[in-house]
N, CA, C and O atoms as a Tinker XYZ file with bonds, in Angstrom:
   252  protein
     1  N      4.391000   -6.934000   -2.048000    73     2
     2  CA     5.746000   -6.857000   -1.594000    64     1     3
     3  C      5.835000   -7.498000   -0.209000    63     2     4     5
     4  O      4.922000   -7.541000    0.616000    81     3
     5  N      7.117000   -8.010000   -0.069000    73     3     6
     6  CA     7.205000   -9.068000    1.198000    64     5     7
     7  C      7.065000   -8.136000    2.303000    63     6     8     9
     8  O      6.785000   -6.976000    2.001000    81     7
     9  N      7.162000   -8.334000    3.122000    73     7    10
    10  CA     7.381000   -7.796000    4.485000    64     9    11
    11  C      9.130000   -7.603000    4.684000    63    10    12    13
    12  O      9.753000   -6.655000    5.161000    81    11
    13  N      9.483000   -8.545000    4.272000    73    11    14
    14  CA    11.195000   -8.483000    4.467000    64    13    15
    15  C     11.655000   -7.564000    3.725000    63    14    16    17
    16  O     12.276000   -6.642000    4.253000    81    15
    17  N     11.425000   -7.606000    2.078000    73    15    18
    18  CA    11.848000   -6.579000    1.788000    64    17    19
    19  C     11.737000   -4.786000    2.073000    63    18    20    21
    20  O     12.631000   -3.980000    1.817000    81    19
    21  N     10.257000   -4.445000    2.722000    73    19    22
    22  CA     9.955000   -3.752000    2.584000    64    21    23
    23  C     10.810000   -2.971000    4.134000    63    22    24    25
    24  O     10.548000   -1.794000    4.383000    81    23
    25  N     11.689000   -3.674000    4.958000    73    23    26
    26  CA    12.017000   -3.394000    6.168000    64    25    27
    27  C     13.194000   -2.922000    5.651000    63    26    28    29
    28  O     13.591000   -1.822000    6.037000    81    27
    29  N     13.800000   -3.521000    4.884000    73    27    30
    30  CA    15.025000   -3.052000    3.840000    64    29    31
    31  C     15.142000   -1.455000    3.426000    63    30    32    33
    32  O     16.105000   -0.694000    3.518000    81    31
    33  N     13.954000   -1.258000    2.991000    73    31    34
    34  CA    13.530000   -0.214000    2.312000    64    33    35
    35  C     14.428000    1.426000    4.112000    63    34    36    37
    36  O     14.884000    1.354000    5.253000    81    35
    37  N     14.074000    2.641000    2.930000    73    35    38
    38  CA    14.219000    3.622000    4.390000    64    37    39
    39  C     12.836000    3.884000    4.323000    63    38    40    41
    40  O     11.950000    3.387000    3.628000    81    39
    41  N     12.824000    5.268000    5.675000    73    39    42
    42  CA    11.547000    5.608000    6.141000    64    41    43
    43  C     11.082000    6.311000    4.927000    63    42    44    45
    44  O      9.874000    6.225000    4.709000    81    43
    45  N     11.918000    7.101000    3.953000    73    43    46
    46  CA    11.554000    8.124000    2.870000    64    45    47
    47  C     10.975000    7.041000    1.752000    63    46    48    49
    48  O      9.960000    7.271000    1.094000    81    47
    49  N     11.665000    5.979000    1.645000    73    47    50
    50  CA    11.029000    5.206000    0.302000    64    49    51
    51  C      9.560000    4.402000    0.950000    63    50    52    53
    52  O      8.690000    3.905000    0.235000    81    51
    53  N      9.551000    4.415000    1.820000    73    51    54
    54  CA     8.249000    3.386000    2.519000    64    53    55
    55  C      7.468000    5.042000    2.515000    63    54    56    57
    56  O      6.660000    5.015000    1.587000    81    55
    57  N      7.443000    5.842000    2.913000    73    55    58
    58  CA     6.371000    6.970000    2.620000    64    57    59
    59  C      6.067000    7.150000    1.300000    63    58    60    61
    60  O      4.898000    7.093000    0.917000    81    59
    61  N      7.167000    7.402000    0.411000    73    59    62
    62  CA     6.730000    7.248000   -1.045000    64    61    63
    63  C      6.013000    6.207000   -1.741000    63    62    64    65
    64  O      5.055000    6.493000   -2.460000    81    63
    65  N      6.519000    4.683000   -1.534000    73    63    66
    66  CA     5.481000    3.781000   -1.698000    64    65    67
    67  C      4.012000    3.656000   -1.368000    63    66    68    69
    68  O      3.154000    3.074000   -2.032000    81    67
    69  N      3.842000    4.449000    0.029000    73    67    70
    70  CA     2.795000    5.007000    0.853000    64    69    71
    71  C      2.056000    5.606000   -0.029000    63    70    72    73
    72  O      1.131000    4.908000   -0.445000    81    71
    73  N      2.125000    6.528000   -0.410000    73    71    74
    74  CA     1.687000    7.948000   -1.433000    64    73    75
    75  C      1.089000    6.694000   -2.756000    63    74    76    77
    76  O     -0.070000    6.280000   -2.793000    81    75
    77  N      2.081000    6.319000   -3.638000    73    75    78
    78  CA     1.322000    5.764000   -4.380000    64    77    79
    79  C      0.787000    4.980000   -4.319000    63    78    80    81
    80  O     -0.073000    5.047000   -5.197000    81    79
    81  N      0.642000    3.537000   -3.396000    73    79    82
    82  CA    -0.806000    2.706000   -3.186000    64    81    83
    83  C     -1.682000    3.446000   -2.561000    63    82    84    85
    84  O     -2.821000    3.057000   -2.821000    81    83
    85  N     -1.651000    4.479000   -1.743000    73    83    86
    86  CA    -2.902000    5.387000   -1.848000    64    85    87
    87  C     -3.661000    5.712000   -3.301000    63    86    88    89
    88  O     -4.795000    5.334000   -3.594000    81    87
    89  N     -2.816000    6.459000   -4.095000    73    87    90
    90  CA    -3.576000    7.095000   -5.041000    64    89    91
    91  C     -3.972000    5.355000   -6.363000    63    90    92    93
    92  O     -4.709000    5.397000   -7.349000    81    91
    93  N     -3.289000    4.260000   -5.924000    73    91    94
    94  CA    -3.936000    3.279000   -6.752000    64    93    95
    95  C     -4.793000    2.486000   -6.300000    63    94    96    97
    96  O     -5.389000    1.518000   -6.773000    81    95
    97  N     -4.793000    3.138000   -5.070000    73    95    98
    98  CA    -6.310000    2.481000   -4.325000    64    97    99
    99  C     -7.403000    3.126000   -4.533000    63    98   100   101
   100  O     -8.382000    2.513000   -4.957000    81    99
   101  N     -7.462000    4.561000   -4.266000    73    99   102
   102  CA    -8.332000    5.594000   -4.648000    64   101   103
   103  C     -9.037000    5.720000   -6.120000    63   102   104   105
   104  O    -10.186000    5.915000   -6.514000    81   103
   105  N     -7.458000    5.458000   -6.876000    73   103   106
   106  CA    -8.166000    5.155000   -8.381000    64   105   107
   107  C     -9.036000    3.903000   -8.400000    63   106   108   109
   108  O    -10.104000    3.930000   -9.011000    81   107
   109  N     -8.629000    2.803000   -7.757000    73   107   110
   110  CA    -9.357000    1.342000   -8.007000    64   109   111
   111  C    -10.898000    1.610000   -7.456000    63   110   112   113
   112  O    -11.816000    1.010000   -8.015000    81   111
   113  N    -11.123000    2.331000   -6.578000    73   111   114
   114  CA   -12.310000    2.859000   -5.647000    64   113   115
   115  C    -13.369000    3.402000   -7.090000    63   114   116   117
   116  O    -14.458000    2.968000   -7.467000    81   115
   117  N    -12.735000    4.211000   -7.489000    73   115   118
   118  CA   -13.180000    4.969000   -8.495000    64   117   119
   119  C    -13.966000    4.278000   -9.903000    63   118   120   121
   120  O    -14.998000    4.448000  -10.551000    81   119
   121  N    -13.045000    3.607000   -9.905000    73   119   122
   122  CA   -13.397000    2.307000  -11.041000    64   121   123
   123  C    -14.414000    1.136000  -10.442000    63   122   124   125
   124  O    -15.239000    0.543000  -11.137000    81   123
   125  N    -14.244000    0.959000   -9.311000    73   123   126
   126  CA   -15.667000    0.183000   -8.373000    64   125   127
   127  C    -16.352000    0.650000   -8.731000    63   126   128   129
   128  O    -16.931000    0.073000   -9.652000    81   127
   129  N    -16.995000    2.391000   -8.243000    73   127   130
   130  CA   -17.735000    2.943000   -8.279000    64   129   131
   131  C    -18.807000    2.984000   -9.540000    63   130   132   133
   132  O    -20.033000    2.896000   -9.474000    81   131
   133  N    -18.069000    3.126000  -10.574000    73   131   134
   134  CA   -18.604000    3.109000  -12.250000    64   133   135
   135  C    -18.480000    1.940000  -12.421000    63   134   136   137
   136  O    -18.627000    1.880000  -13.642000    81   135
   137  N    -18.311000    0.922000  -12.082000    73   135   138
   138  CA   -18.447000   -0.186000  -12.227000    64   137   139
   139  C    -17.111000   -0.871000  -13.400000    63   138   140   141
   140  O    -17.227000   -1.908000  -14.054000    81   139
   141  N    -15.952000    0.023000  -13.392000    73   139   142
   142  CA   -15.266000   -0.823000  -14.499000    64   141   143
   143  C    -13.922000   -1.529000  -14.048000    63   142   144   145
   144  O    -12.870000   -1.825000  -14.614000    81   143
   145  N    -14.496000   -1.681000  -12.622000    73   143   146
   146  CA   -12.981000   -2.482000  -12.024000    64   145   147
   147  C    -12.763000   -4.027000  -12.705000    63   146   148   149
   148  O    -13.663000   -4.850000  -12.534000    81   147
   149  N    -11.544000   -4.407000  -13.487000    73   147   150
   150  CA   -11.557000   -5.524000  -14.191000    64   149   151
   151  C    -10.880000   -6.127000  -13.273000    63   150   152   153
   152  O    -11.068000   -7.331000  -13.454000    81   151
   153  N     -9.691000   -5.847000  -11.734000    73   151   154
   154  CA    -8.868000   -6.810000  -11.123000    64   153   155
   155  C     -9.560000   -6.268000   -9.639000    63   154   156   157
   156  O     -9.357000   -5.214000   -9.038000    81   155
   157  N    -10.386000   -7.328000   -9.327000    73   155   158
   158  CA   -11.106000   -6.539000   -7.800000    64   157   159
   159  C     -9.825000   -7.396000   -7.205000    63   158   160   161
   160  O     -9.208000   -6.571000   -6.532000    81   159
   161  N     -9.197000   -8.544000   -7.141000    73   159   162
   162  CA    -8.595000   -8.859000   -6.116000    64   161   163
   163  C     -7.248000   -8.442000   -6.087000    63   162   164   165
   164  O     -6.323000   -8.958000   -5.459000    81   163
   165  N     -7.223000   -7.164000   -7.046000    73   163   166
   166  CA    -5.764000   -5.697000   -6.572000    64   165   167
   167  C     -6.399000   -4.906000   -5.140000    63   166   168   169
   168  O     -5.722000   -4.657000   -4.142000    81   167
   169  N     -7.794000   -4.601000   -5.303000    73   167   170
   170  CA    -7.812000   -4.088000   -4.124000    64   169   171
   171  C     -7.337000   -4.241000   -3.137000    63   170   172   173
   172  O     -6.680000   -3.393000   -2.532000    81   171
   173  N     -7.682000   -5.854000   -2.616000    73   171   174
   174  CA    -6.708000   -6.655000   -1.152000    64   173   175
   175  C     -5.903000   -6.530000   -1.047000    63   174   176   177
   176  O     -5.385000   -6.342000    0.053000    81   175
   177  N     -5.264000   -6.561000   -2.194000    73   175   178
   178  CA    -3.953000   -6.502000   -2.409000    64   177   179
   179  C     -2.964000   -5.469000   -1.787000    63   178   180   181
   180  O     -1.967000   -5.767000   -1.130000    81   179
   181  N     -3.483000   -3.938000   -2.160000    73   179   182
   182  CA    -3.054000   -2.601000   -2.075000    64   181   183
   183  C     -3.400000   -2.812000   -0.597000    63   182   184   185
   184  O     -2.465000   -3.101000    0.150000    81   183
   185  N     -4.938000   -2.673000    0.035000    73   183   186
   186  CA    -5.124000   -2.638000    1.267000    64   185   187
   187  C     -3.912000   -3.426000    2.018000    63   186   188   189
   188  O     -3.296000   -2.810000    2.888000    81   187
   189  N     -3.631000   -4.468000    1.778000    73   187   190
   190  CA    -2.822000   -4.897000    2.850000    64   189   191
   191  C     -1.383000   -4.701000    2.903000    63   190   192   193
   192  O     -0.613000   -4.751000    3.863000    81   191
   193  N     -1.180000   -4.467000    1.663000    73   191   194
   194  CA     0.459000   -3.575000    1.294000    64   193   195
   195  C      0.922000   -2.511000    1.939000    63   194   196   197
   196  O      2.078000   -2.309000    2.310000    81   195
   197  N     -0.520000   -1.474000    2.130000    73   195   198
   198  CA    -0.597000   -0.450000    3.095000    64   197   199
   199  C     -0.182000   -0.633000    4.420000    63   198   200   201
   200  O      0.814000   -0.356000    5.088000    81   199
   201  N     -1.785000   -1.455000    4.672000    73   199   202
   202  CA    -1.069000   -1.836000    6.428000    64   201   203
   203  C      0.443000   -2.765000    6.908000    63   202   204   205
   204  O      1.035000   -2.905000    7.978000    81   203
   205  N      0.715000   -3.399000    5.162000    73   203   206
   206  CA     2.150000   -4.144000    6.036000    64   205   207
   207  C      2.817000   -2.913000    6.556000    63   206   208   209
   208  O      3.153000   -2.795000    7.735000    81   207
   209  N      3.086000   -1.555000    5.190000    73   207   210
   210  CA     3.817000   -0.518000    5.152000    64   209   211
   211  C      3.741000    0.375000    6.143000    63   210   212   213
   212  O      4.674000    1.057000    6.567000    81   211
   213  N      2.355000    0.375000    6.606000    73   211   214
   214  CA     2.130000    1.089000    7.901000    64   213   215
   215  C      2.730000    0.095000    9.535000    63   214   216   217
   216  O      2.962000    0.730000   10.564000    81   215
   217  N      2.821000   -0.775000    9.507000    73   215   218
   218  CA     3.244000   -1.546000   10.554000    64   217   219
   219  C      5.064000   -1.305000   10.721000    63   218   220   221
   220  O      5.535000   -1.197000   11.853000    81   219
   221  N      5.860000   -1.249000    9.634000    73   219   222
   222  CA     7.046000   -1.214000    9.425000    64   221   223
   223  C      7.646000   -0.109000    9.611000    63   222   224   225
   224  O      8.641000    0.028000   10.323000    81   223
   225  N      6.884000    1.081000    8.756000    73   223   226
   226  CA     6.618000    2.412000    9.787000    64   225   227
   227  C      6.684000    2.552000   10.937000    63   226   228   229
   228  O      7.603000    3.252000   11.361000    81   227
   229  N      5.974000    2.093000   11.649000    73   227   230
   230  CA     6.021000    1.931000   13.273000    64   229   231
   231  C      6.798000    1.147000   13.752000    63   230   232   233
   232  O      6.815000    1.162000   14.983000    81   231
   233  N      7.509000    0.406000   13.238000    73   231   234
   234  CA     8.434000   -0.818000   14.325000    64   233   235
   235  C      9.744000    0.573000   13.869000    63   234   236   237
   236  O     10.499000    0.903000   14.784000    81   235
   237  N      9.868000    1.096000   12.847000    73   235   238
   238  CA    10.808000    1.406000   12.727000    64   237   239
   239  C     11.105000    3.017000   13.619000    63   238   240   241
   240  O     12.177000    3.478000   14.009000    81   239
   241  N      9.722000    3.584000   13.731000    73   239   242
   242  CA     9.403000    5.001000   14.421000    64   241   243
   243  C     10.192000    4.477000   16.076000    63   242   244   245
   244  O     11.228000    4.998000   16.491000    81   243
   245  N      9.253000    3.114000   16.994000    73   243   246
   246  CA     9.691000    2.598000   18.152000    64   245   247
   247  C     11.182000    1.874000   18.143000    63   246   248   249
   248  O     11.525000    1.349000   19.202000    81   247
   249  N     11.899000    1.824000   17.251000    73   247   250
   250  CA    13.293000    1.083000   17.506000    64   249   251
   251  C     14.070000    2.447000   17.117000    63   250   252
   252  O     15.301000    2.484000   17.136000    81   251
């Protein structure tokens, strides 16, 4: 998800989005682990979705 859109978004839907790329990261972790991850480059993916989501969070906490 873009960055633009996600500024769009409120603070309640960017926490909820929050919540679930956690738990589809955690699951993807899981599937590393046993070895049956078939899309490793979702991981990056999620990871950085997070931190956009976490950055937008914060511009929006300081404005």
């Amino acid at each position: 998800m873009n960055a633009s859109e996600l500024r769009t978004k409120s603070t309640d839907e960017l926490e909820n989005l929050l919540v679930e790329l956690s738990r589809e990261s955690f699951n993807l972790k899981m599937q590393k682990g046993i070895g049956q991850l078939t899309k490793p480059d979702r991981v990056k993916k999620i990871r950085r979705s997070v931190a956009r989501i976490h950055t937008i969070l914060n511009e929006k906490v300081s404005a």
